[in-house]
N, C-alpha and C positions, 0 to 999 in steps of 0.2 A: 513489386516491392522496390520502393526506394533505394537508392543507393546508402543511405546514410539507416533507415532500419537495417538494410542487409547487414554492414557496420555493425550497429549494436547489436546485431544476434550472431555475430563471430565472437565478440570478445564477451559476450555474455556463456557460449557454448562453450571457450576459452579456458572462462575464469570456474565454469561449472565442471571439466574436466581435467584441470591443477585441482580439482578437490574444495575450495575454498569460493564460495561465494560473496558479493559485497553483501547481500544479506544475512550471511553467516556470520561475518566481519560485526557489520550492525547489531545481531542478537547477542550475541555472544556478548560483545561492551555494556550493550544495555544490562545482559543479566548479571553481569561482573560488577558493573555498579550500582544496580538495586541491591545486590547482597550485601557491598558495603556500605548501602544507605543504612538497611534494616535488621533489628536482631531477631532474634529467633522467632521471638513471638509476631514479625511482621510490621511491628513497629516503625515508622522510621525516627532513624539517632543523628541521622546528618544529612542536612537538607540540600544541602552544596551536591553531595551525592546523589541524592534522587532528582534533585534539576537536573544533573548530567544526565540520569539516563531517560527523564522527562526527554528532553530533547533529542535521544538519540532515538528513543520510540515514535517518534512523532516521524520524524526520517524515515523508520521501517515504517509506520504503517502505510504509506500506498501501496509497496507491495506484496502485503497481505489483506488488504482489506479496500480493493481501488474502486475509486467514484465511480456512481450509475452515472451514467448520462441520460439528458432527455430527447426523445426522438420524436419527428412529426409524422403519423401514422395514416398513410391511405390506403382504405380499405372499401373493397369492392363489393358490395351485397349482392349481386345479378343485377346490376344495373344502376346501382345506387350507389356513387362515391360518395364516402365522409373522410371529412381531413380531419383528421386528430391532432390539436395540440398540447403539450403540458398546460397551455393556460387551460384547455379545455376539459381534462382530466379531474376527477372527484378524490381525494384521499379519503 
């Protein structure tokens, strides 16, 4: 492990054992100001509002929701290598 992961996994064990996380930080504003964007029925009434927490969801979501990556894949049959690439992958 890095020196500098080592780093961000102190202050992230840090800020998770003071109780408060930067992603708690993050949902919390975001939901504070969706509520003041929209009224009851879900609507939004203030768009100034819902940018703000546009933007501040956009922030949370890596991580809750963080990029696949694509990987090159060699695989052995008994005797048979094939290299796998994404370009070579079927969706």
């Amino acid at each position: 492990m890095s020196e500098a992961t080592r780093r961000r996994k102190e202050v992230a064990e840090q800020a998770l054992s003071e109780g408060v996380s930067p992603l708690d930080v993050m949902l919390t504003t975001m939901r504070t100001l969706w509520d003041q964007a929209t009224d009851e029925a879900g609507k939004v009434v203030n768009l100034g509002k819902a940018m703000q927490a546009n933007v501040v969801a956009k922030d949370a979501a890596p991580f809750l929701h963080p990029k696949l990556s694509s990987v090159d894949a060699n695989v052995d049959l008994g005797g048979v290598t094939l290299n796998i690439t994404p370009d070579d992958a079927e969706l």
